[in-house]
Backbone as JSON, one array per atom type, in Angstrom:
{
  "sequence": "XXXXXXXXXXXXXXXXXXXXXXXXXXXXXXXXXXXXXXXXXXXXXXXXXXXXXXXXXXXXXXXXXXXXXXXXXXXXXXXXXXXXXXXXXXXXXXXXXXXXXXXXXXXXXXXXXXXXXXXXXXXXXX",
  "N": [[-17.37, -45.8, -71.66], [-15.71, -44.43, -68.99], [-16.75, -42.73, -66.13], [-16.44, -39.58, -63.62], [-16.39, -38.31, -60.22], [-16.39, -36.42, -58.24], [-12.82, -35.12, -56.5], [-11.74, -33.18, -59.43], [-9.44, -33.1, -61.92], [-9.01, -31.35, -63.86], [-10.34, -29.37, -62.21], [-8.66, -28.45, -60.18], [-7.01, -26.28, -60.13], [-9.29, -24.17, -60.05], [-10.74, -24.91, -57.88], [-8.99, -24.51, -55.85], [-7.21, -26.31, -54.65], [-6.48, -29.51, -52.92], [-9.13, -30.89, -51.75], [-11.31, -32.9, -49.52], [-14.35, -34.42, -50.76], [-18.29, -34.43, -50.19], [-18.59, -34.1, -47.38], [-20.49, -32.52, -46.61], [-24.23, -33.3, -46.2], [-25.32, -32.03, -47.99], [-23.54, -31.92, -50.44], [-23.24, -35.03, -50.34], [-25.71, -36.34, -51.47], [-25.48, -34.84, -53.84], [-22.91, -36.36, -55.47], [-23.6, -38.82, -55.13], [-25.82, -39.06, -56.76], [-24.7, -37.99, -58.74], [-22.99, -39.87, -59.63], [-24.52, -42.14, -60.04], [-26.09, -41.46, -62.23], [-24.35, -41.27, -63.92], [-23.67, -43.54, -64.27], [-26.23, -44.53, -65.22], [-25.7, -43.33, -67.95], [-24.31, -45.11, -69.17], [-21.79, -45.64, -68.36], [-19.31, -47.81, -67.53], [-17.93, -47.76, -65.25], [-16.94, -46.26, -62.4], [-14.95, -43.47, -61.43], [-13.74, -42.31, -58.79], [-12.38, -39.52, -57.04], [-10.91, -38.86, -53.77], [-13.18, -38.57, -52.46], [-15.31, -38.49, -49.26], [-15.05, -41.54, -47.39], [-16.48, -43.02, -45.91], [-18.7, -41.96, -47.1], [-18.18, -42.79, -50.03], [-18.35, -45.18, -50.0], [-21.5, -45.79, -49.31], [-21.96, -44.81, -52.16], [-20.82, -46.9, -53.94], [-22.15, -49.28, -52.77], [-24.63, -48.27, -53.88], [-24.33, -48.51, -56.43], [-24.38, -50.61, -59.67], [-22.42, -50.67, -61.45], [-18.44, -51.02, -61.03], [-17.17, -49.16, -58.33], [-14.34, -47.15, -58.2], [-12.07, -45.89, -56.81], [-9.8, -43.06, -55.83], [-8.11, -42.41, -53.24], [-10.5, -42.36, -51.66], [-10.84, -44.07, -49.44], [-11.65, -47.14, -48.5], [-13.85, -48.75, -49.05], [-14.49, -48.83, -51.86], [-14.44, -50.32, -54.78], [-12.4, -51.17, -56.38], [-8.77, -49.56, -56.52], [-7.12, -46.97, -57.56], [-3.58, -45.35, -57.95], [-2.05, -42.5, -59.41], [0.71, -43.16, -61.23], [3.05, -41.74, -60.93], [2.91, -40.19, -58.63], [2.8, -42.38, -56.98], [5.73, -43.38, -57.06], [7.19, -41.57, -56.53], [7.74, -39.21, -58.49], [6.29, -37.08, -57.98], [6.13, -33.66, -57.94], [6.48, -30.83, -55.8], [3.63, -29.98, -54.05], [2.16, -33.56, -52.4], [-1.0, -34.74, -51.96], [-2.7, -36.35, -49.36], [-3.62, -38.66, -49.77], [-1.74, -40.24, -51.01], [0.82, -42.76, -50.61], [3.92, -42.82, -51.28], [6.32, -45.18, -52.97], [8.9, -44.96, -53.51], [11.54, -43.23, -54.14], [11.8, -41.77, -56.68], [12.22, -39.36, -58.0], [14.25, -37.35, -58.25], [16.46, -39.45, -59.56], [15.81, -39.69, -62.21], [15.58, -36.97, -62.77], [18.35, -36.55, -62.55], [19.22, -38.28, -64.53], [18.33, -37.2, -67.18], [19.83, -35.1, -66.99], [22.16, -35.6, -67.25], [21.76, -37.12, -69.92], [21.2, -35.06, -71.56], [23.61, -33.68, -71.08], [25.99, -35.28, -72.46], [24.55, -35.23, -75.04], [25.38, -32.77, -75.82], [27.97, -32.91, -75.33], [28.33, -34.51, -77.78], [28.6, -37.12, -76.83], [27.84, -40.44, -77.5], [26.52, -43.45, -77.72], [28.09, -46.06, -79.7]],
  "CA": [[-17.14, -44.52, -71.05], [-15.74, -44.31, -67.63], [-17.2, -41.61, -65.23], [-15.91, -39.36, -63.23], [-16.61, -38.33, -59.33], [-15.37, -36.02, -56.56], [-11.99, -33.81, -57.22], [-11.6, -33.68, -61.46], [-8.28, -32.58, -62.03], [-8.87, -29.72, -64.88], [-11.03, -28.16, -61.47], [-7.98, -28.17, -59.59], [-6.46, -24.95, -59.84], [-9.75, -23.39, -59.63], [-10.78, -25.52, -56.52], [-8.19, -23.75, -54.89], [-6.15, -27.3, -54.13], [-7.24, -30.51, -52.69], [-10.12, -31.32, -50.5], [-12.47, -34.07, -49.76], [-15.98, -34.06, -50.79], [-19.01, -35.16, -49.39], [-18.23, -33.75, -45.98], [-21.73, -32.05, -46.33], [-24.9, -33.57, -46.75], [-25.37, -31.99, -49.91], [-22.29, -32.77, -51.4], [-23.46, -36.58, -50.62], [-26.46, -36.6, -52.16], [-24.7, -34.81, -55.24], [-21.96, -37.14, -55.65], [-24.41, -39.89, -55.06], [-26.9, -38.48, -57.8], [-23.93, -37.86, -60.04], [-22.8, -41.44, -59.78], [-25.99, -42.88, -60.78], [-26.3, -40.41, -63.45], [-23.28, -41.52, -64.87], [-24.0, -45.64, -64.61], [-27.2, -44.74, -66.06], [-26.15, -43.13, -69.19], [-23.88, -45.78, -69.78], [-20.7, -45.31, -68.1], [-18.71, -48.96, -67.16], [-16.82, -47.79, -64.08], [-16.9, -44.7, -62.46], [-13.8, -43.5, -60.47], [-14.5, -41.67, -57.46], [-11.3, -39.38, -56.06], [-11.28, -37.42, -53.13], [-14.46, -38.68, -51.59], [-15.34, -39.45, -47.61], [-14.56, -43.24, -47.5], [-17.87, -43.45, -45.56], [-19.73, -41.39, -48.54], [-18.0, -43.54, -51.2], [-18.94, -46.77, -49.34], [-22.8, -45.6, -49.72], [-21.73, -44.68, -53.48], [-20.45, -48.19, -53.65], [-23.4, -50.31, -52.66], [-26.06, -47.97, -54.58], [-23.9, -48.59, -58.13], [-24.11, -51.32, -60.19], [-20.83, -50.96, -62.24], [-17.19, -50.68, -60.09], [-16.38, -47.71, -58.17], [-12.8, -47.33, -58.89], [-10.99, -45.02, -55.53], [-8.51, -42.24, -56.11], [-8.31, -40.97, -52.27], [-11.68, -42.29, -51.06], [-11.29, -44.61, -48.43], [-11.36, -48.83, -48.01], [-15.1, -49.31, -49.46], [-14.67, -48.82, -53.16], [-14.86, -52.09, -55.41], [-10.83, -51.43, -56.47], [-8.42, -48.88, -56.02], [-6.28, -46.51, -58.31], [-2.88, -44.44, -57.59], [-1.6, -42.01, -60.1], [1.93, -43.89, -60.96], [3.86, -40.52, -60.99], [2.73, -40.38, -57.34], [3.22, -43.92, -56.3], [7.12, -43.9, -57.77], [8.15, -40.2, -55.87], [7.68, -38.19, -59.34], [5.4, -35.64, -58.07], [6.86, -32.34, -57.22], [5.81, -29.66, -54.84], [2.49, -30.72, -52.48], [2.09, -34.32, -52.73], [-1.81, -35.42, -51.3], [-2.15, -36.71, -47.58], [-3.79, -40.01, -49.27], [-0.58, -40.99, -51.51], [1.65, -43.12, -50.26], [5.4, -42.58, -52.32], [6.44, -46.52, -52.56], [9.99, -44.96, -54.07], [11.85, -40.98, -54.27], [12.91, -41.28, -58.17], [12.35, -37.37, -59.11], [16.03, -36.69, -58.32], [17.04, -39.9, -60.35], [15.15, -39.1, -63.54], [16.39, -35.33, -62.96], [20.07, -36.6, -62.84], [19.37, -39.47, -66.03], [18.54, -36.83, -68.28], [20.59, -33.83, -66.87], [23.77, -36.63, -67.91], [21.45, -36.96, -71.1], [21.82, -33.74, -72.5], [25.5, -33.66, -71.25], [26.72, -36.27, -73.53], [24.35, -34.81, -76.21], [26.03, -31.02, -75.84], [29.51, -32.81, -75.74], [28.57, -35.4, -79.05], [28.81, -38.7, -76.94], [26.97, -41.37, -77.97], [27.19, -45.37, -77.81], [27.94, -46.89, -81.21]],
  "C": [[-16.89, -44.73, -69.56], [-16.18, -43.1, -67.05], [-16.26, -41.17, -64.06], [-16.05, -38.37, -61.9], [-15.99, -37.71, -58.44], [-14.3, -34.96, -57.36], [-11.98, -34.18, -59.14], [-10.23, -32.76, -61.41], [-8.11, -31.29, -62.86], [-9.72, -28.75, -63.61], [-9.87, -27.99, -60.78], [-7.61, -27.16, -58.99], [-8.07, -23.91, -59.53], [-10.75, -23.8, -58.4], [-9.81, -24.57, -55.43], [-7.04, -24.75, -54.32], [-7.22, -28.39, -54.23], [-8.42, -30.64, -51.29], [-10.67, -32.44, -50.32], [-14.0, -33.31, -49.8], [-16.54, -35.34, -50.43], [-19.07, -35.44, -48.01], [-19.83, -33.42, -45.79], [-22.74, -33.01, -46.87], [-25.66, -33.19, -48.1], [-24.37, -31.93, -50.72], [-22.77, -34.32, -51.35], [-24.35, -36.5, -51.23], [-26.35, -35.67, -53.25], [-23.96, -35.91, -55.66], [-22.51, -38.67, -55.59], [-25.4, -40.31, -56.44], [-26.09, -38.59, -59.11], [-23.6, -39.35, -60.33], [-23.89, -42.22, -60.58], [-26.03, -42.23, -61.9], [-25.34, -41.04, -64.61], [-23.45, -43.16, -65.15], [-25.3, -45.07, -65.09], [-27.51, -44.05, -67.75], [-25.11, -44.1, -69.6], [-22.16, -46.2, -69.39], [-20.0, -46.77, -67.3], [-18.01, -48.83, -66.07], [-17.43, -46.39, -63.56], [-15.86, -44.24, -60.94], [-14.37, -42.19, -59.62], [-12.73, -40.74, -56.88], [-11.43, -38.0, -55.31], [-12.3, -37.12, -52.25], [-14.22, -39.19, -50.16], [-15.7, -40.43, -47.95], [-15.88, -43.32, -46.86], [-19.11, -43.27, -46.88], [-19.4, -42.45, -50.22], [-18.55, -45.01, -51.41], [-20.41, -46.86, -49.64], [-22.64, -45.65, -51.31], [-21.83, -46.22, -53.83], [-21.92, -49.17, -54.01], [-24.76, -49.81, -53.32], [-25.82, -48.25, -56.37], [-24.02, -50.42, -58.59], [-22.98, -52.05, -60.88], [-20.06, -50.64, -61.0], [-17.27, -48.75, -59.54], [-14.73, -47.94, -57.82], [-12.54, -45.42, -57.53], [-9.76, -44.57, -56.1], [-8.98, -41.48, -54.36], [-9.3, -41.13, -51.13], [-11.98, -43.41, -50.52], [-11.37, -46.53, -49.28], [-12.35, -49.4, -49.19], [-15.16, -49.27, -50.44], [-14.23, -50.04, -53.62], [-13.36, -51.82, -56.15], [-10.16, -49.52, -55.9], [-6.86, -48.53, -57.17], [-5.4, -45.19, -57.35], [-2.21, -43.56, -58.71], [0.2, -42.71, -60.09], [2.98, -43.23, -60.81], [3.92, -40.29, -59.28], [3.47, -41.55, -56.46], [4.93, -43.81, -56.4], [7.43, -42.47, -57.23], [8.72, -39.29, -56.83], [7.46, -37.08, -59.08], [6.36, -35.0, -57.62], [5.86, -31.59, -56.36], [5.22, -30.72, -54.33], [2.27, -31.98, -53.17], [0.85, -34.47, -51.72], [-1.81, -36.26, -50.26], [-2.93, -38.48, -48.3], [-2.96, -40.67, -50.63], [0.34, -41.29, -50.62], [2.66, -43.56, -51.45], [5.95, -44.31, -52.22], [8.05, -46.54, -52.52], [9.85, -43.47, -54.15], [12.89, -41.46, -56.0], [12.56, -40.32, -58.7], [13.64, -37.38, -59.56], [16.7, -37.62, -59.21], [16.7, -39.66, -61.66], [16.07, -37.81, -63.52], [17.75, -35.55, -63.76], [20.11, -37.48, -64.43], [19.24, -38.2, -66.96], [19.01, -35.28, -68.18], [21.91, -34.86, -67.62], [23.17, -36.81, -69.12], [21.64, -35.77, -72.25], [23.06, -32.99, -72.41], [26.13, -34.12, -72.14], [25.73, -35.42, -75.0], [24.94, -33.26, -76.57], [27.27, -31.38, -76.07], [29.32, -34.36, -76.8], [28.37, -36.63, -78.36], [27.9, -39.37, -76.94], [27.19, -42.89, -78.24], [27.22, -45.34, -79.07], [28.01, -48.32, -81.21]]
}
C-alpha cells in the first residue's frame, strides 16, 4: 500500500485549487502524524505532494519507509512528476512547482484532429 500526504487530488476541486500545506503549525504536526500513521499500518512509501520542503524534510527523517515528493521541496528520499505535466499535456493552470520539459498538447491535438480526418474521409494505410 502506498500512502498518501498533503494535496490528494479527488480534494482538489473542493480545496478550492492548489496550495501548500504545513504552512501552520498544525498542519505540521498533522501531516507528520498522518505520515506515521500511514508507515505504521503498513504502507511501503508514502508520497507527500504539496508540502513545505522544510515540513517534508522533518517528515523525511521521522519515516522509516521513502517519502516520495510531488511539489515538496529538495528533502524527500526521491521525487515524482505527473508525466502529463512534465511533457506540456496539462491544460489550463499548470502548478508553480512543474517544470514543462516539452509543449506537446498542440501536437497530440493536431495527431488526432488529422486522425479523425482520414477516418471521416476512409483513409487508411494498407
Amino acid at each position: 500500500m502506498l500512502g498518501h500526504i498533503g494535496l490528494l487530488p479527488q480534494q482538489f476541486h473542493q480545496l478550492g485549487g492548489y496550495r501548500k500545506y504545513g504552512r501552520s503549525e498544525a498542519e505540521k504536526v498533522m501531516l507528520v502524524g498522518d505520515a506515521l500513521a500511514l508507515e505504521q499500518v503498513g504502507c511501503f512509501a508514502v508520497i507527500c505532494e504539496m508540502v513545505d520542503g522544510a515540513v517534508a524534510g522533518a517528515i523525511a527523517r521521522e519515516l522509516t519507509v521513502p517519502l516520495i515528493g510531488i511539489g515538496s521541496g529538495p528533502h524527500c528520499d526521491g521525487q515524482i512528476l505527473v508525466t502529463n505535466d512534465l511533457l506540456g499535456m496539462t491544460t489550463g493552470y499548470v502548478p508553480s512547482f512543474v517544470k514543462q520539459y516539452a509543449q506537446l498538447s498542440e501536437q497530440v491535438k493536431g495527431a488526432f484532429a488529422e486522425y479523425a480526418e482520414d477516418v471521416k474521409n476512409g483513409k487508411f494505410p494498407s
